[in-house]
BAKOLGU-356424 format. One record per residue (C-alpha): residue in one letter; x, y, z. Coordinates in steps of 0.02 Angstrom, whole numbers. Layout:
BEGIN
+----+--------+--------+--------+
! aa !      u !      v !      w !
+----+--------+--------+--------+
!  A !      X !      Y !      Z !
...
+----+--------+--------+--------+
This chain:
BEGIN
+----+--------+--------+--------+
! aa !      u !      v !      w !
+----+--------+--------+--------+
!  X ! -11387 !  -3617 !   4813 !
!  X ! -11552 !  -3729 !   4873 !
!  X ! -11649 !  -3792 !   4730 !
!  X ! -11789 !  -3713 !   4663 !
!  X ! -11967 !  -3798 !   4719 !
!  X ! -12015 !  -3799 !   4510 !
!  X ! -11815 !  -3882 !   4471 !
!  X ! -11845 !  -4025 !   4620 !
!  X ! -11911 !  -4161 !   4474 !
!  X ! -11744 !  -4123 !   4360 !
!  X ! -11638 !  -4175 !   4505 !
!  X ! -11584 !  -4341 !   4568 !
!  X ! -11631 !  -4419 !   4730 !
!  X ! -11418 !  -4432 !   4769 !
!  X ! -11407 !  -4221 !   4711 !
!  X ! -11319 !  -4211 !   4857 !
!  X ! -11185 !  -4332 !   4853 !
!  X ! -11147 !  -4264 !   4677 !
!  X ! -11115 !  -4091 !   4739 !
!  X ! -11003 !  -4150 !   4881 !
!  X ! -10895 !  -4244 !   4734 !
!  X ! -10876 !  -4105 !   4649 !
!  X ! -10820 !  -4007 !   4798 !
!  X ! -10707 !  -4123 !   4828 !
!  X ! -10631 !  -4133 !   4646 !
!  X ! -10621 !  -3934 !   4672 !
!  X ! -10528 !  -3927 !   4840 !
!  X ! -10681 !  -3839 !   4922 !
!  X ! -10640 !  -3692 !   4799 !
!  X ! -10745 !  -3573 !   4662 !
!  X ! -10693 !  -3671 !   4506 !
!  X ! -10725 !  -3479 !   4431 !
!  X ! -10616 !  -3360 !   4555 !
!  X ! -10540 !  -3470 !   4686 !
!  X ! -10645 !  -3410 !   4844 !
!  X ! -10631 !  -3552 !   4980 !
!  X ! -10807 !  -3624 !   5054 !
!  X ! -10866 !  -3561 !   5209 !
!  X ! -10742 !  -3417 !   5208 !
!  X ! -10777 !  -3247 !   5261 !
!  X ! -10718 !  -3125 !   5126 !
!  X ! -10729 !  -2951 !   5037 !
!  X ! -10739 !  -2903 !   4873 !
!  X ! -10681 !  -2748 !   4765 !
!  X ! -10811 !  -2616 !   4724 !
!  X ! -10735 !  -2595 !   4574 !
!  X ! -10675 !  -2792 !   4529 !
!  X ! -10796 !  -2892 !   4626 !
!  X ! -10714 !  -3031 !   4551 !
!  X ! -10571 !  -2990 !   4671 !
!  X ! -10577 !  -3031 !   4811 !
!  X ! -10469 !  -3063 !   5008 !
!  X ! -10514 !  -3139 !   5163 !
!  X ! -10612 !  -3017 !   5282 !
!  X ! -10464 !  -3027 !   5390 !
!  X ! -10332 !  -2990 !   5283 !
!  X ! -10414 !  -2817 !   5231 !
!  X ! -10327 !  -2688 !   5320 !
!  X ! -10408 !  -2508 !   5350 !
!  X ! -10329 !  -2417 !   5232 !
!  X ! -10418 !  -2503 !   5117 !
!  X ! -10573 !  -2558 !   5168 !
!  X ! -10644 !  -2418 !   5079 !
!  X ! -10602 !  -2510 !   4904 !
!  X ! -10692 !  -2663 !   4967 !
!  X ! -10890 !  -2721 !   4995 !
!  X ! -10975 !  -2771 !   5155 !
!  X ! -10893 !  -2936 !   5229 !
!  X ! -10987 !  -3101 !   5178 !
!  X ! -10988 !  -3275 !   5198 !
!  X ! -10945 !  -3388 !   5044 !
!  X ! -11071 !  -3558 !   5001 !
!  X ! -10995 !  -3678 !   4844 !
!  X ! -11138 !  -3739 !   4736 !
!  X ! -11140 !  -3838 !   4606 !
!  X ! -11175 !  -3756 !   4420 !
!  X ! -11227 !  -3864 !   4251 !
!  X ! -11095 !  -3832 !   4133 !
!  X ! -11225 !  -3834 !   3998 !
!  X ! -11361 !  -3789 !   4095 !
!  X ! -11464 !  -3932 !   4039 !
!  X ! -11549 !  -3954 !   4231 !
!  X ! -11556 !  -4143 !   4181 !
!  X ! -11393 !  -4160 !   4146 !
!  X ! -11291 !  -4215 !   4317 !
!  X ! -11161 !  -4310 !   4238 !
!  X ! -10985 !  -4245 !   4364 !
!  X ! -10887 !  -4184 !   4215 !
!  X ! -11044 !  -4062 !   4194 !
!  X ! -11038 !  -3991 !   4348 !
!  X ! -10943 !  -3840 !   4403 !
!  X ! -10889 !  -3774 !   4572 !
!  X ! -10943 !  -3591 !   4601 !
!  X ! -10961 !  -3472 !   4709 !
!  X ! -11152 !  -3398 !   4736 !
!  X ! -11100 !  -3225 !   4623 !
!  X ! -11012 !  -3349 !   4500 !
!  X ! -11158 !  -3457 !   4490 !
!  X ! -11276 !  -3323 !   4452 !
!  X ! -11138 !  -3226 !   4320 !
!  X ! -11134 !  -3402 !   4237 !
!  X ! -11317 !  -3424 !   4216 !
!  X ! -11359 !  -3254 !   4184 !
!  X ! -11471 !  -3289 !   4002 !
!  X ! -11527 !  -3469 !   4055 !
!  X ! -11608 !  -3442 !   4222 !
!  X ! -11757 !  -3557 !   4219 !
!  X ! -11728 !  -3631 !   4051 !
!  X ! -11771 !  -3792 !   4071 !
!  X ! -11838 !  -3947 !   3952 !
!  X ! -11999 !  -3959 !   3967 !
!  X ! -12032 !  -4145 !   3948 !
!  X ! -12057 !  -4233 !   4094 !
!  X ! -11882 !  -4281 !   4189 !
!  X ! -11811 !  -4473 !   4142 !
!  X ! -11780 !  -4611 !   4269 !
!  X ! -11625 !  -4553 !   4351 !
!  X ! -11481 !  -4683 !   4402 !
!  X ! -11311 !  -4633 !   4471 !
!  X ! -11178 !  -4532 !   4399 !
+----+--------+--------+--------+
């Protein structure tokens, strides 16, 4: 998920070798439901958090799944502390696991100005 213009100062000038560490700590997978990056898929209507590859749903049962998408990893604060990009506080997810996870902090941020940044 792209950063928000009103996040950009909480985020490092290296944000995005960061996220492609932790995609490669994850296998290119949700670290929340497993979905592969860059995959086309389908999920249940009534378990979106199950899901199969677009291909592999046959038609007697498309009607049990959504519309076909296309899956993008992004990179979640564990804490959700928007300053905090240490890797053990970032998490793999999907976009709909990303949102789920932040549901209740979206936009909470600390509103002193952001410190000097270094790596890690």
């Amino acid at each position: 998920m792209p950063v928000k213009a009103e996040h950009k100062p909480f985020y490092p000038w290296d944000w995005s070798r960061l996220v492609r560490a932790v995609h490669a700590r994850s296998g290119n997978r949700c670290e929340v439901c497993g979905v592969p990056d860059g995959a086309r898929i389908r999920r249940r209507f009534d378990n979106p958090g199950v899901w199969k590859l677009a291909t592999e749903v046959g038609a007697f049962e498309a009607a049990d799944f959504r519309d076909e998408i296309g899956v993008v990893l992004s990179a979640a604060h564990r804490d959700h502390r928007l300053e905090n990009h240490g890797l053990s506080n970032l998490l793999d997810t999907c976009q709909r696991c990303h949102v789920l996870y932040d549901r209740g902090f979206s936009g909470v941020i600390d509103p002193r100005p952001p410190p000097y940044r270094t790596l890690g």
